[in-house]
N, C-alpha and C positions, 0 to 999 in steps of 0.2 A: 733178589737175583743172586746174589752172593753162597747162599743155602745153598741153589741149585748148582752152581759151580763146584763146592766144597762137594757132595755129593759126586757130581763126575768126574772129581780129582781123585777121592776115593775111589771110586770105579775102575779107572784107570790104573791106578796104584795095584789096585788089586789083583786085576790081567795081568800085569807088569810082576808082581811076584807069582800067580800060576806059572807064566811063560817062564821065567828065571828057576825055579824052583825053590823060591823061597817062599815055603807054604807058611812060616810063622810070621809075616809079612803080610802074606795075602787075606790070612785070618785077621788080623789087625782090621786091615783097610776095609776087609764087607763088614766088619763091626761098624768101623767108622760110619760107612756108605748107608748102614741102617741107623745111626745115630741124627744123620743129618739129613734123611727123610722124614725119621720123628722131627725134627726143631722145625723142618720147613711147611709138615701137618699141623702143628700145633702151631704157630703164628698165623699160618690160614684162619685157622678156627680163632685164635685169639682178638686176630684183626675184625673178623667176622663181626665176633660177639661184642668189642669194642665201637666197630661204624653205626650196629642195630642199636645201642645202648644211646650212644651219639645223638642216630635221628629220633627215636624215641623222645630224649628231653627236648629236641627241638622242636619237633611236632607238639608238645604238649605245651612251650612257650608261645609257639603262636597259638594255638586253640585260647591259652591265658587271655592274649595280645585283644584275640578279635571278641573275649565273652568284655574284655574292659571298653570295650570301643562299640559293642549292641547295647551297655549297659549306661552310657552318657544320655542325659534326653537330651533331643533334638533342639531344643530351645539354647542349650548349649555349645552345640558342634555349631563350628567356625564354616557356614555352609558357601 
C-alpha cells in the first residue's frame, strides 16, 4: 500500500510544480510517479509468481503425503 501512496505523492508533487511553475520539479516528480508504478507492477508480478511457486510445492507435498498413505497395506493401517 505504501507504493501506491508514494506514487500519489509524486503525483501530487508534480501538479504542485506545473501550478508553481517549477517545471524542473514537476519533471522530477512524473519520473518519480513512473518509477513507483514500475516497483508496485513488478512486486504484483513478483508476489504472483512467488504464491504460484508456493502452492505448487504444496500441492505436490500432499499428492507425496497421500501416494505414502495408498501405498501402506491395510494389514498395517491402525484401522
Amino acid at each position: 500500500m505504501h507504493r501506491v501512496g508514494l506514487t500519489v505523492a509524486a503525483f501530487v508533487g508534480a501538479t504542485f510544480g506545473v501550478r508553481t511553475g517549477r517545471r524542473e520539479f514537476a519533471q522530477h516528480m512524473f519520473r518519480a510517479r513512473v518509477g513507483f508504478q514500475f516497483l508496485t507492477l513488478a512486486m504484483l508480478l513478483g508476489g504472483g509468481v512467488f504464491y504460484d511457486q508456493k502452492r505448487k510445492q504444496e500441492r505436490l507435498e500432499l499428492e507425496q503425503e497421500n501416494r505414502v498413505a495408498l501405498d501402506v497395506p491395510a494389514s498395517q493401517k491402525n484401522v
